[in-house]
PAKEKE-583105 format. One record per residue: residue in three letters; y, z, x of N, C-alpha, C, CB in turn. Coordinates in steps of 0.1 Angstrom, whole numbers, plus 5000, padded with zeros to 4 digits. Last residue first. Glycine has a CB too. Example, Ala and Ser with C-alpha at 12.3 -4.5 7.8 and 13.67 -1.06 7.14 Angstrom:
BEGIN
SER497850715128498950715137500050795129499450575141 ALA494350785132495550785123496750785132495550905113 
//
This chain:
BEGIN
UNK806435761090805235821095804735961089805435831110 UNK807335471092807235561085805935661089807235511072 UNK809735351117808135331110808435501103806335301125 UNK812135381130811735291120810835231113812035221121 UNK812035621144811835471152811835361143810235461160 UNK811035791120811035801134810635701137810435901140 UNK811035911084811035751090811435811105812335611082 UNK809536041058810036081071810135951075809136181080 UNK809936141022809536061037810436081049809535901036 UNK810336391013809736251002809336151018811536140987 UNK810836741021811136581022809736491016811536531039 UNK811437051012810436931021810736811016808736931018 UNK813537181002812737281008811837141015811837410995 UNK816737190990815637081000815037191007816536951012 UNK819037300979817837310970816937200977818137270953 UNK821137410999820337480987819037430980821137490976 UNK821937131010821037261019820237351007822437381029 UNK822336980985821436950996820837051005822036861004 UNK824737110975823237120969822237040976823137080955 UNK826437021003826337220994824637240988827737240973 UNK826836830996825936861011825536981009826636871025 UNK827836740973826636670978825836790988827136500987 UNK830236780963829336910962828036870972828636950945 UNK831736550967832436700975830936790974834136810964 UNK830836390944830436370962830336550971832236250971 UNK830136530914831136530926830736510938831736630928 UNK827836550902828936490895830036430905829636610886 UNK824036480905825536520911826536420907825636520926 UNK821536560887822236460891823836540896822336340879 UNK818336730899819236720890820236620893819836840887 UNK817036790922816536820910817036800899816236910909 UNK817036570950817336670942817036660927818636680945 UNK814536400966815136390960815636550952814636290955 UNK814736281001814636350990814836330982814936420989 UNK814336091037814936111021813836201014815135931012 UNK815336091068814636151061814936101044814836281064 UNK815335901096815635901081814736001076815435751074 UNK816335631124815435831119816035871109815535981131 UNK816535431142816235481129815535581125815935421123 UNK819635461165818035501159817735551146817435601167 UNK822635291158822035461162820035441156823235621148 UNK823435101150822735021162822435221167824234871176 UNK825435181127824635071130824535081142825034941126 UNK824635501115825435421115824735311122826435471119 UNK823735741103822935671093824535561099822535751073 UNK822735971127823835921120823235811116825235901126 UNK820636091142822136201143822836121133823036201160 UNK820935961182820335951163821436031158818436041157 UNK820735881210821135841201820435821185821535741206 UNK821236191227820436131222821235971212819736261214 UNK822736401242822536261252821336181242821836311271 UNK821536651233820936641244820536511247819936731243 UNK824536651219824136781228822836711237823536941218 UNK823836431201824636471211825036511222824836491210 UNK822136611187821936481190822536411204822236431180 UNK823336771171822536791181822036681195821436831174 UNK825336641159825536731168824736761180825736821162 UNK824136471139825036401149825036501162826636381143 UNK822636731125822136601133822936581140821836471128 UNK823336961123821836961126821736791125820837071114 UNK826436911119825937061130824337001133825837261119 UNK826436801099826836721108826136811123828636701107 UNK825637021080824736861086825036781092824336761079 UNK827537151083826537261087825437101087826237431072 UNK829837041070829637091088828937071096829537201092 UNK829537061047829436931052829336911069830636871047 UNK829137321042828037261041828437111048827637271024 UNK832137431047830837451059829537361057830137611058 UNK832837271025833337211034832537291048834937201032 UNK831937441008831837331002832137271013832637300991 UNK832837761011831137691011831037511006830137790995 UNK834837811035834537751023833037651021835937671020 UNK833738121054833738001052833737931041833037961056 UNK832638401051834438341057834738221052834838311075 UNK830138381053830638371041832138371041829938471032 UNK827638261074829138301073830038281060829938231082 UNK825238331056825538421067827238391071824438381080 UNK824938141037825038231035825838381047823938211031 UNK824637931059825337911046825838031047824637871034 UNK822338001075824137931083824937971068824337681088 UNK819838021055821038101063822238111068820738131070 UNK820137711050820637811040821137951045819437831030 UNK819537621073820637601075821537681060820737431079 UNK816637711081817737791088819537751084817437751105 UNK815637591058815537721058816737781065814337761064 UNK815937361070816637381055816337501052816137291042 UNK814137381096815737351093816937351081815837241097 UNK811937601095812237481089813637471092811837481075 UNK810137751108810737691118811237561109809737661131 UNK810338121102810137991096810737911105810637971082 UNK811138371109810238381099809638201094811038461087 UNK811838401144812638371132810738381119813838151135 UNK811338501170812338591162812638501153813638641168 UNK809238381172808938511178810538591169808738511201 UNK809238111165808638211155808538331159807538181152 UNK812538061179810838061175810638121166809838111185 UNK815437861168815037921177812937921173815938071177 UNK816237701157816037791146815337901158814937731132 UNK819537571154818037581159817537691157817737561173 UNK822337351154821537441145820037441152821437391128 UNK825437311175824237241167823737361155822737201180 UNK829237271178827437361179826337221168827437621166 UNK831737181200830537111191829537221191829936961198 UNK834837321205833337311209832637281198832837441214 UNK837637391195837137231199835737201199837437191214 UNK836537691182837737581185837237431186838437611199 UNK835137911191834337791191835937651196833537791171 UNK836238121171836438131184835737991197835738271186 UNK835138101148836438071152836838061165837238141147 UNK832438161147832338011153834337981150830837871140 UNK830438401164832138341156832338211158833738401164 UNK827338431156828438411168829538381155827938241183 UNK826538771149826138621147827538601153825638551131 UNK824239071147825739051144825438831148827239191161 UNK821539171153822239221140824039161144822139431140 UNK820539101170821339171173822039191166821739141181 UNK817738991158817639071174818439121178817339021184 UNK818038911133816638991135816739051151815038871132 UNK820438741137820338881128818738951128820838821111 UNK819438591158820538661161820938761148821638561165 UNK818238391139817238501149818438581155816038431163 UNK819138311123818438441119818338501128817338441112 UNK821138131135821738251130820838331126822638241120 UNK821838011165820937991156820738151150819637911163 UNK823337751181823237851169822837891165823237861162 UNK824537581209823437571201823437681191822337581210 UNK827137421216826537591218825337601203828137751215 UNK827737201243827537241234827237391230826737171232 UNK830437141269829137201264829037231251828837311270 UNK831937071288831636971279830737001271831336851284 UNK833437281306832037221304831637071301831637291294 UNK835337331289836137271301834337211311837437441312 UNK834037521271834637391270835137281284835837431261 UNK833437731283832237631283833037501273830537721274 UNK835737831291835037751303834137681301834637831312 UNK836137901265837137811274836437751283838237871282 UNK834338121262834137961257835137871262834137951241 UNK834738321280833838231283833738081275832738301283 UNK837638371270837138311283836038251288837338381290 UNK836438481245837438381247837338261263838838491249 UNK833438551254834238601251835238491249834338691259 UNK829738601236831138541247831538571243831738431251 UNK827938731221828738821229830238731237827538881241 UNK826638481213827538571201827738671205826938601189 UNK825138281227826638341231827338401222827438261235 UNK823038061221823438211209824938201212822538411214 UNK822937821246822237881230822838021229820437911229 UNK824837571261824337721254823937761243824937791255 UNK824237221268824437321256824237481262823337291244 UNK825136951282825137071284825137111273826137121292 UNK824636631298824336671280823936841286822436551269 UNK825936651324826536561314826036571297826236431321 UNK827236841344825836841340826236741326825137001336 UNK829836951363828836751358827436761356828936611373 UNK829237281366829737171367829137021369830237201376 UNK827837501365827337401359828037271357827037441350 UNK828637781379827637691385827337531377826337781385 UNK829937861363830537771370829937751375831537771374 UNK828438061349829037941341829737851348829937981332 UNK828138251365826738161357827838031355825838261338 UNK830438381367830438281381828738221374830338401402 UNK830738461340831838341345831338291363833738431344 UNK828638641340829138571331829538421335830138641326 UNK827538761380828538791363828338621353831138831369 UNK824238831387825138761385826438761374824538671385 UNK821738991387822538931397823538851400822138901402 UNK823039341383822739211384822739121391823139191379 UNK821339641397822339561392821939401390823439581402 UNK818839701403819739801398821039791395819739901405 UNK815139641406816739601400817139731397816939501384 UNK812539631401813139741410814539651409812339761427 UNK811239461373811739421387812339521398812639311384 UNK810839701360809839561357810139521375810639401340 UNK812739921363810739861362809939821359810039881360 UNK815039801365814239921372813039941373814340021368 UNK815239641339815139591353814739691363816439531358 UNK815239861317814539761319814239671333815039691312 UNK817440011329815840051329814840001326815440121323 UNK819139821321819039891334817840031336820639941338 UNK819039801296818539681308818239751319819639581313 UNK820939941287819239971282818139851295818939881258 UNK823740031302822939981291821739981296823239851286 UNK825239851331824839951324824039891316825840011319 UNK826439661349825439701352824639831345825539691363 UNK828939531338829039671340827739721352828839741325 UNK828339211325829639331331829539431337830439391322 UNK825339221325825839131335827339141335825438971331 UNK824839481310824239451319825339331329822739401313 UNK826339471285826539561292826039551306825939661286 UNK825439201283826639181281826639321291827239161264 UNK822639241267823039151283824039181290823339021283 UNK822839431247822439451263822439391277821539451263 UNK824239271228824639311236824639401250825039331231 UNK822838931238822739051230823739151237821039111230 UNK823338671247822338701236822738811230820938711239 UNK824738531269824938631265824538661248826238631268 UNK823038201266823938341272824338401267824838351279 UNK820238011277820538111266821938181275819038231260 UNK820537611282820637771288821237871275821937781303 UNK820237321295820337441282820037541287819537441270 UNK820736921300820437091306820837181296821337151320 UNK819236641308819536721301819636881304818836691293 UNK819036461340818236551328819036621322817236651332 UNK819936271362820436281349820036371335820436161346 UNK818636331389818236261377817936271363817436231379 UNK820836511400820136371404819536301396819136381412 UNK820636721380822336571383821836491386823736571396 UNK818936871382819336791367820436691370819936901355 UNK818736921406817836841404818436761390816436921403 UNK820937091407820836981414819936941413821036981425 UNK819937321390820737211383821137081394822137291377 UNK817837401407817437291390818937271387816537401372 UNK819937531424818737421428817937311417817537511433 UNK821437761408821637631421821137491424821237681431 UNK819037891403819737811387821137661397821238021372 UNK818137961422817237891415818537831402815738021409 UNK820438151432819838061441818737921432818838171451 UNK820738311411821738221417821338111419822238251426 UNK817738371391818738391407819538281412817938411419 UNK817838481360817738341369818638371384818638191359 UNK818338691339816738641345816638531352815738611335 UNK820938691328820438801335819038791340820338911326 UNK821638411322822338471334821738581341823638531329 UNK818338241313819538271309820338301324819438391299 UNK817037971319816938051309818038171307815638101311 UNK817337661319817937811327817737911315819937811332 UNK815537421319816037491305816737581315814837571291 UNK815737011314815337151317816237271314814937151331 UNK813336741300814836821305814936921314815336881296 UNK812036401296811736541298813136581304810336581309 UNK811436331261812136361272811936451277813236371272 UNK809936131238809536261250810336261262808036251257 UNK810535851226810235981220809736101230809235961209 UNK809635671249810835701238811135791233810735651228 UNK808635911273808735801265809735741260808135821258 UNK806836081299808236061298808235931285808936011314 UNK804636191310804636161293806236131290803936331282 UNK805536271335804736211335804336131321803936281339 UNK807536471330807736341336807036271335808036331346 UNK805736711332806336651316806836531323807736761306 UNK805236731360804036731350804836621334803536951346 UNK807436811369806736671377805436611362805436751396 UNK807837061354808636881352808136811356809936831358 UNK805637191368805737151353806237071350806037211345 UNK806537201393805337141393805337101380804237221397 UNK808537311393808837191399807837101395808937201413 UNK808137591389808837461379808837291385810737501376 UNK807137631414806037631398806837551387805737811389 UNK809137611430807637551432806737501419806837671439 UNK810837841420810737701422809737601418810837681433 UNK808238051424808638001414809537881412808938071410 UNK808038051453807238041446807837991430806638161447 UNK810438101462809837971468808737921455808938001484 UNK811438351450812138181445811338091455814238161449 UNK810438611452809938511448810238361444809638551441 UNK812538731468811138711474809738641468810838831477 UNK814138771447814638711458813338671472815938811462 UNK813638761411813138851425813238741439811238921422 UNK814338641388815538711395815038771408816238821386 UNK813338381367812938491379814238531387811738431390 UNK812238051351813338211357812238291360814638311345 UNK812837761335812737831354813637991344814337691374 UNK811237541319812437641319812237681330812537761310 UNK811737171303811237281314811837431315811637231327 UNK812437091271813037121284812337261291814737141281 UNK811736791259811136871265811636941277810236811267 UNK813036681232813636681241812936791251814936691236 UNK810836441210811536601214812236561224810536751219 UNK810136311178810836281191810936451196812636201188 UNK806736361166808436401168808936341175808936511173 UNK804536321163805336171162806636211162805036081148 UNK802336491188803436511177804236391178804336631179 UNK801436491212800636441207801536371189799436561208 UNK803536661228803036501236802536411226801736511248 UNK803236891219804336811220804236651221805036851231 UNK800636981228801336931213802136871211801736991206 UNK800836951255799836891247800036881229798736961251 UNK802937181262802837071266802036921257802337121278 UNK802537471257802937361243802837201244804637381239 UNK802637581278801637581267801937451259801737721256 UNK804637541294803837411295803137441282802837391310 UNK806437801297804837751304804337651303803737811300 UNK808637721284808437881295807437821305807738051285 UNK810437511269809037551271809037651283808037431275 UNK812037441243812537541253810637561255813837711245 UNK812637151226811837221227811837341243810837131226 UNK813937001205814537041215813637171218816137051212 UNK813236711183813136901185813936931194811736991191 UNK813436551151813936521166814436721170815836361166 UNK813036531124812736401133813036461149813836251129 UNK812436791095813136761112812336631119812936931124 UNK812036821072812636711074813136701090813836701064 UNK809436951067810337001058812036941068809937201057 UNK807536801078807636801067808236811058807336831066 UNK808236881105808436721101808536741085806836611106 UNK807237121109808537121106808936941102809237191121 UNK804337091100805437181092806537141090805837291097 UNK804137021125803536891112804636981102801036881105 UNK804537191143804837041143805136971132804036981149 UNK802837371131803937401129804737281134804037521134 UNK799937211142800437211130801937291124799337251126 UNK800637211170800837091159800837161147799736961159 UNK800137531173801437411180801337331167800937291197 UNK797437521169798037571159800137531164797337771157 UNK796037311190796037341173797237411162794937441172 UNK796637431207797337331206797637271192796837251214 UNK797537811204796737671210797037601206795637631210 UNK798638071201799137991199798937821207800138051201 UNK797138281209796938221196797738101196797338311185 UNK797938361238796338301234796538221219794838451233 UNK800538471233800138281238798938221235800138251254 UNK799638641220800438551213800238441219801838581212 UNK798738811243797838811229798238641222798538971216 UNK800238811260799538741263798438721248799238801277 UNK802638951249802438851254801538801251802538861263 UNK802939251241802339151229801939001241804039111214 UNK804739331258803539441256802539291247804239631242 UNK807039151259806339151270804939241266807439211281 UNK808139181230807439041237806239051247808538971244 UNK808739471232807439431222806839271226808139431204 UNK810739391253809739491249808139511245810239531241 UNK812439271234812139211243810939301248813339181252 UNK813139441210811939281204811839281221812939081193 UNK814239641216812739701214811739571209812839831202 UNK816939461227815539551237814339611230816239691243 UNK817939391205817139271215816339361223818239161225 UNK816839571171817439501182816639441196818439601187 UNK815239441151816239521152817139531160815939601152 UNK811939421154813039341152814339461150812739221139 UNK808939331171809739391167811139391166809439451170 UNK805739151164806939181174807739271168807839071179 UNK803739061144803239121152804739221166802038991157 UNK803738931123804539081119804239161134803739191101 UNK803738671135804038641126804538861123802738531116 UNK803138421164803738551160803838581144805238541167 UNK802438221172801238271167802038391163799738291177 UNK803838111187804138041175803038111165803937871176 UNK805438101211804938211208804538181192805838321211 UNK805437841220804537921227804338001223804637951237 UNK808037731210806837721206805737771207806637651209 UNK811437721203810437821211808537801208811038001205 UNK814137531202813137611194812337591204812637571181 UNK817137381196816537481203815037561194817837581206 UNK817737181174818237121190817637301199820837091191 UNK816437001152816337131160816837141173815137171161 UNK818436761136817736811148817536911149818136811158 UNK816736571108817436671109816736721123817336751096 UNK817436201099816436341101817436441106815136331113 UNK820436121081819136101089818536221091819336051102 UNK819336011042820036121051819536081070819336291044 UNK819235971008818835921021819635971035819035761020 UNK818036120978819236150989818636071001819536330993 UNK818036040942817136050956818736040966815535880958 UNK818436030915818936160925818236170938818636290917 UNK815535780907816835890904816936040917816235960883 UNK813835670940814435700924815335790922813535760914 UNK814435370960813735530958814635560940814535690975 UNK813435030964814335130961814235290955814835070955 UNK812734880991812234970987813535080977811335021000 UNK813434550991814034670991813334740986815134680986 UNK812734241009812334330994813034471000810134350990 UNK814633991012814034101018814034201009814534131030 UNK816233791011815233761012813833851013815433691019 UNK818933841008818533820993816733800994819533660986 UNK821034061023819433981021818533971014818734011027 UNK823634041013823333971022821933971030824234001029 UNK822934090982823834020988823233880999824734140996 UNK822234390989821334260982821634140986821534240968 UNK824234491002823034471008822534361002822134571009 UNK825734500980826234440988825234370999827234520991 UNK824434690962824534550956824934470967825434540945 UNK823934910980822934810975823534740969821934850967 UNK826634911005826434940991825134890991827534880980 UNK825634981033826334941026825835011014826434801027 UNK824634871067824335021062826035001050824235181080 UNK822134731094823234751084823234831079823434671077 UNK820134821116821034721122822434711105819734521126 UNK819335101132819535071121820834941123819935211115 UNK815935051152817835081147817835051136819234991154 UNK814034941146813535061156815535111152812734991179 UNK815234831116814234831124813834951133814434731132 UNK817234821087816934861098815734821106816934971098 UNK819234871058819034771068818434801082820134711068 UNK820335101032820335081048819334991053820135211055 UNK822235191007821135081013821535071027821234911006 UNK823635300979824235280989822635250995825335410994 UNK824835480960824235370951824035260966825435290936 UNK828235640975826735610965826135480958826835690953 UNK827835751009828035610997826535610985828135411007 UNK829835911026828935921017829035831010829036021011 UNK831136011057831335921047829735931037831835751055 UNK832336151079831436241069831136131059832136391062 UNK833435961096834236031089833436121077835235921085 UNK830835951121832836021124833736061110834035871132 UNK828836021095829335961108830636001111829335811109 UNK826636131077827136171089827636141102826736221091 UNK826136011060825735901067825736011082826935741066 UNK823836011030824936071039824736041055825036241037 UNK823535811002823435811016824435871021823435691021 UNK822435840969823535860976823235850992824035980971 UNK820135690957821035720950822035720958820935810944 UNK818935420982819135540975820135550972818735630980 UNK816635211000817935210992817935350984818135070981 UNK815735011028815535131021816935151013814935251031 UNK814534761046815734811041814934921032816834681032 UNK813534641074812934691061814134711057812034821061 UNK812434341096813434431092813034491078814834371091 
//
């Protein structure tokens, strides 16, 4: 057993509790978690690593959605809105995947570890990423994706997802889940988002899905109007959808770790239903200001648990989580900035965590030991401010702990 001890510990557990002068006790878990004098106490036998002034002990931080494959992106796409980026994806493709080898995978791996994420949630299209993932001391959550809307292609493509889970099953670990992804309402045929999710019941996989992203979708899977509908005209000979909103969403009945990503078009009604779900809604606020210029309501949210993800590098500038969660900050400014910040880290651990059936997420006893610590630049007067100047001023972490080794 190790113990580790710091200025202040945020534990992010059911009651946001924060102890200062405060020591955690652990192994592959975290078996205690107290004051340091109290720790001392009760292991008088066991050396304490104790960190220095204004040091923060925290757990790691989830990405609960991010995009890998396109990771070579950097001024090469286009931003503004979702049709001239989706567009620019498909013209750019194949350039981006080539760059984005396994090589340069890990090392935005190694990035994001650095700058304190333990645990990904990785949206894979193709497998590219397969071999980084695998290789990376991350934990991830490896979720397969399926889509296609052409009704003369669901044997085939099935088939092809079938073949990639079979594939990520194979590297199934502690640390490597394999999941799977729906990619969204407007690019999945009934029939196929039918079939992976009866695979995801049978054997209990995690499930995620993007909806209603932009408002092109929205025109599209209500109306069959909007910019889509020349988009689907000639890519796929489409001239309607194939599916509304609310009959996507009731396909997903007893999927037991459910999230949607963005939905900063739902409506009332759709988040009702994605409550009556059990579903998470994943977040992720730049890239919904680089592709639809507007960001989800999280009043409209109510009961519903979100995470934080930074989505890819195809729509975000950085795959750090203290990056994306200074945006969260700033971006809803409705919010009292003292009490969103305490949110906004419950939001990128416990939450995510959660969302995909994990146990980390919380500096509580018998949750997995996954720790990041820092230290801030100055001393804090008031607990209340703790989380505020934690998102503001943590650009990379002092150590990383996954599984209860330091790595």
């Amino acid at each position: 057993m190790k113990i580790i001890s710091a200025n202040w510990l945020v534990t992010c557990d059911e009651n946001n509790s924060i102890i200062k002068n405060g020591a955690v006790a652990f192994d592959d878990k975290i078996q205690d978690i107290d004051t340091l004098s109290n720790i001392e106490k009760k292991y008088p036998n066991i050396q304490i690593e104790k960190l220095p002034k204004n040091s923060v002990l925290m757990p790691g931080l989830i990405n609960s959605h991010v995009h890998l494959e396109f990771s070579g992106n950097t001024t090469t796409l286009k931003y503004g809105n979702f049709y001239s980026w989706l567009n620019s994806v498909i013209k750019h493709r194949e350039d981006l995947i080539n760059k984005a080898n396994s090589k340069l995978i890990l090392s935005k791996l190694n990035k994001m570890k650095k700058t304190g994420t333990t645990t990904i949630g990785a949206i894979s299209s193709y497998s590219f990423d397969l071999d980084a993932c695998v290789k990376s001391p991350l934990n991830k959550v490896f979720f397969c994706e399926i889509i296609g809307t052409k009704g003369d292609m669901i044997d085939t493509l099935f088939a092809d997802f079938k073949d990639r889970l079979s594939i990520a099953k194979k590297y199934k670990s502690k640390n490597f889940i394999p999941a799977i992804a729906i990619h969204s309402p407007y690019s999945v045929h009934p029939f196929l988002v039918r079939e992976t999710l009866k695979l995801a019941r049978e054997e209990n996989l995690p499930v995620t899905s993007h909806f209603l992203e932009s408002k092109e979708e929205f025109e599209w899977l209500h109306k069959d109007e909007g910019s889509f509908v020349e988009f689907f005209k000639n890519f796929l000979g489409q001239e309607q959808s194939v599916t509304r909103p609310m009959e996507f969403l009731n396909l997903f009945s007893n999927i037991k770790n459910l999230s949607f990503t963005h939905c900063v078009e739902a409506s009332s009604t759709d988040f009702e239903k994605i409550k009556t779900l059990g579903a998470s809604v994943n977040h992720c606020v730049t890239s919904n200001r680089l592709l639809n210029n507007t960001k989800l309501d999280l009043g409209k949210l109510k009961d519903i648990p979100f995470t934080i993800g930074t989505d890819g590098l195809s729509s975000n500038n950085s795959l750090s989580m203290f990056d994306e969660l200074r945006n969260v900050l700033m971006s809803h400014y409705d919010k009292n900035v003292l009490e969103f910040a305490t949110l906004l880290l419950r939001a990128a651990t416990i939450n995510g965590s959660r969302a995909m059936g994990l146990n980390k997420g919380s500096l509580s006893k018998d949750f997995d030991a996954d720790m990041i610590t820092f230290n801030l630049p100055d001393e804090i007067e008031d607990k209340e401010d703790l989380a505020m100047q934690i998102i503001l001023h943590t650009k990379f972490v002092d150590k990383i702990i996954i599984g209860g080794e330091f790595v």
